[in-house]
C-alpha positions, 0 to 999 in steps of 0.5 A: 222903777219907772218906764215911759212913752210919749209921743212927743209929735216934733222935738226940735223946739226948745219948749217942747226938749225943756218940758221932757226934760222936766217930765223926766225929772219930775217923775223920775223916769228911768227909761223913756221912749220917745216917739215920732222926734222927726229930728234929723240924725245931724241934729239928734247928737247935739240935742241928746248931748244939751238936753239929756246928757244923764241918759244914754241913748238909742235912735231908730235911725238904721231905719227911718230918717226922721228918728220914729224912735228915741230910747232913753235910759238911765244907765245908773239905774238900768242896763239895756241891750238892744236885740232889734229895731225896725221903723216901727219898733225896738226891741230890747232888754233891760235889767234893773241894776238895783234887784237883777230883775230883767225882762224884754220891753218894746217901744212901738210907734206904729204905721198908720198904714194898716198893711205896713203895720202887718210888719210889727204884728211879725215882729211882735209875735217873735218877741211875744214867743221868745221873751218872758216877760215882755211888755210893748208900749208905744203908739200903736196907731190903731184902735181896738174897738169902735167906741175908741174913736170919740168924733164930736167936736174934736176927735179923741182916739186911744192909740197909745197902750201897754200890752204885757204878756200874762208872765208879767202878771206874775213876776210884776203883779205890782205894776200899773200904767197911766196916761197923763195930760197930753202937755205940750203933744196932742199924745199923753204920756204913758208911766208903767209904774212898778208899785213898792219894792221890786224883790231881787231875783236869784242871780243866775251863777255859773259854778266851776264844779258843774264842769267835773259832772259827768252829764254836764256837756251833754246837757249844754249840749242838749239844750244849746240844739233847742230850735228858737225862732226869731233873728240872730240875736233872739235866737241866741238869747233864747239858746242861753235861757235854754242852757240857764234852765237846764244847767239850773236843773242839773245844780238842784239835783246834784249841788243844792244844799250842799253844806247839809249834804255833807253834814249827812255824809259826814253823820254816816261816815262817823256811823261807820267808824262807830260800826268798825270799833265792833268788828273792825275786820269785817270786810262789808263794814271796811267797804261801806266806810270806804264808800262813805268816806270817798262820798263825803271827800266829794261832797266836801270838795264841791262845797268848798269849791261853791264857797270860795267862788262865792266868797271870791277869795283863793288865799285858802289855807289848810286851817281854813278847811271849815266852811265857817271861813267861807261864810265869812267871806261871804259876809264881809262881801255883803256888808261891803255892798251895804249902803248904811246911809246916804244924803238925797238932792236936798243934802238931808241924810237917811240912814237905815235900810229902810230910810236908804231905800226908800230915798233911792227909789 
């Protein structure tokens, strides 16, 4: 995957529209902020419909008439929801379709004026504070330090950068950035390049069963009433991530590993059977294998219950009580999702895993 900015410092002509799309192209490029257009909004649709018809498109314009920001993305390769935007900066979201990985990007294109730009300093604080993990790239138009200001013949300064958040280092430690040849702007491009194969996180899924828990609405609850700073939409994608959380909780103690639990309740009910062949009066051995029965019962209905949802199937049959049906199921899904082989642009075709995925990288 492959983010980019670029203060492209006027894209109304035609050189500079054909040399980012070659940009994209020949970097293959997967979202793009595109910074400092001054295209006007009348203008914006027919060149986003000629030059970048592959990508979808946000622009900034609710709030600049020059359109500071463009935000490009490939919507085969990546979601996004915008969660704000100002004259400076967009906030938002991305998921990479192809891992599930996600986490919160904003492109900057920042005032030269130093009291205006106290307004992204705000804006960055409450992204900084809710998102996890969050990367800002863009012109902040600002040095750091004195010797990022080179006036000799020409003046050099560094005002494009990316700035990430110490949890990025530890989801994406196979990230790097670089800045390229300024082109056809006096600005150079900056690639955040993610190195060799991204791992899939673990997709977050919400299991029916969790609902028949007798903790379960107090912990929605307890967790949706976490106070989260920031605008609406922050604030609710923060209460979300707060119910995620404790609802992950909430499964591992009470439905993880669930087919090994039952294997255990299933081992001490066959213990008790075996107990009763002894004494089957005893009322202490009729109670403890009632106990035992009514405890695997449960965990059985869980299980099935968590199976069938994963395997996406209800034609369930009273011979198909095994879980052996479910994995099954399960598998056939997978196998489903499987690319086998594929042919790239230049029509040659790759086949096995390896091969696959390293064409569609």
């Amino acid at each position: 995957m492959i983010i980019a900015s670029w203060n492209i410092r006027g894209f109304n002509k035609v050189v500079k529209q054909v040399e980012v799309v070659k940009f994209l192209s020949e970097n293959k490029v997967d979202i793009l902020g595109l910074l400092e257009t001054r295209v006007k909004k009348n203008k914006a649709n027919k060149i986003l419909r000629n030059k970048l018809r592959n990508f979808d498109s946000y622009c900034n314009y609710q709030s600049h008439d020059n359109g500071r920001i463009w935000l490009l993305w490939n919507p085969s390769t990546t979601a996004v929801t915008i969660l704000e935007e100002h004259d400076q900066v967009i906030h938002f979201s991305v998921k990479h379709l192809a891992t599930g990985r996600e986490f919160y990007l904003s492109l900057v294109y920042g005032s030269n004026n130093a009291t205006v730009r106290h307004r992204l300093w705000h804006s960055h604080r409450q992204a900084a504070d809710t998102a996890t993990p969050w990367v800002a790239m863009g012109d902040f138009n600002v040095i750091r330090y004195l010797h990022e200001k080179d006036a000799q013949t020409r003046v050099y300064t560094k005002l494009d950068r990316v700035l990430i958040k110490d949890k990025w280092k530890e989801l994406f430690a196979n990230t790097s950035a670089q800045f390229m040849d300024p082109g056809v702007s006096d600005h150079s491009p900056t690639l955040l390049r993610f190195h060799g194969h991204i791992r899939p996180s673990k997709r977050f899924k919400f299991l029916n069963c969790w609902v028949e828990h007798p903790d379960f609405h107090q912990t929605v609850a307890e967790a949706w009433a976490c106070d989260v700073a920031g605008n609406s939409m922050f604030r609710l994608m923060g209460k979300l991530k707060a119910v995620k959380k404790k609802l992950k909780l909430l499964n591992s103690a009470s439905f993880s590993n669930i087919t090994k639990r039952v294997k255990v309740k299933q081992a001490e009910l066959a213990h008790c059977y075996q107990a009763l062949q002894s004494d089957p009066l005893s009322p202490a051995l009729i109670q403890k294998e009632q106990a035992a029965f009514d405890g695997f019962s449960k965990l059985k209905r869980i299980e099935m219950s968590i199976l069938s949802q994963r395997a996406k199937t209800h034609d369930v049959k009273h011979n198909d009580t095994s879980s052996r049906f479910f994995f099954q199921k399960i598998k056939e899904r997978q196998h489903q999702q499987l690319i086998g082989a594929i042919h790239d642009a230049q029509g040659q075709l790759h086949q096995g895993i390896t091969k696959v995925g390293g064409s569609l990288c």
